[in-house]
N, C-alpha and C positions, 0 to 999 in steps of 0.2 A: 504494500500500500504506500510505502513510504514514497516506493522509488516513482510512482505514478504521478508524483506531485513533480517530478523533475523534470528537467528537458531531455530529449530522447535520445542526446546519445550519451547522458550520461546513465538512465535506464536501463540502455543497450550493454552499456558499461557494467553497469548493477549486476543484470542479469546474469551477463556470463561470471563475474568475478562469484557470486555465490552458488551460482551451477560448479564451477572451480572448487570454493570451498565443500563446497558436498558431493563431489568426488572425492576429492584429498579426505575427506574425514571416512569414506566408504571404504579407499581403502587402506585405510590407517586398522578400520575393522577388521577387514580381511586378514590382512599378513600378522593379526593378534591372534584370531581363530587360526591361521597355518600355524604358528609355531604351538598354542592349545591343541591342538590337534598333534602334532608331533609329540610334544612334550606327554600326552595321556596315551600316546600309543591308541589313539584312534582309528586310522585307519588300519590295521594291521586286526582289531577287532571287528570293523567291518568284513573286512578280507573272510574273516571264520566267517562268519555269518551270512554271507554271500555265497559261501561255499558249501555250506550246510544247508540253505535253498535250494542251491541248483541239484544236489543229489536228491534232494527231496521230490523235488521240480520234476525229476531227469525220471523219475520211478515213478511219480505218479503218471508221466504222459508216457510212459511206455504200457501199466495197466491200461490205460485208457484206449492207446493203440489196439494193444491185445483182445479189450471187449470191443471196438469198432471193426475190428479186422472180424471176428468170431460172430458178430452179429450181421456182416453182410456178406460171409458167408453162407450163416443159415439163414437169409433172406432170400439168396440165391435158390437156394432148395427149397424155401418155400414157395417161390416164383414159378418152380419148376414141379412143383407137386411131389417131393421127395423129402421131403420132412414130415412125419409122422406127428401123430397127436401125442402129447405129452401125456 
């Protein structure tokens, strides 16, 4: 609001000098979180955890495969009059 009372290229000035500052203060944040991050051995805790997904992950869609592959098979047979009544 302030800078609205000015003439415009000191505005224009305004503007980008505090787009500047709140960059600069974003990533003052950042490289505090990188070295937090380093220092708690975070990532490296991610890493398990992402690893222990994907084997989870990697087994469920392989069941999953197993009953889509086994049901259109017997789809097939049922398509074909070859699957019997249960």
């Amino acid at each position: 609001m302030q800078l609205s009372q000015k003439p415009l290229y000191l505005m224009v000035l305004g503007v980008l000098l505090n787009s500047l500052i709140v960059f600069v203060l974003c990533l003052a944040a950042d490289l505090v979180r990188i070295q937090l991050f380093r220092l708690l051995h975070i990532n490296k805790f991610l890493d398990l955890i992402s690893d222990w997904l994907s084997k989870y992950m990697n087994l469920f869609c392989e069941k999953v495969k197993k009953c889509s592959d086994g049901n259109s098979v017997n789809n097939k047979k049922l398509s074909q009059g070859k699957l019997k009544d249960r």
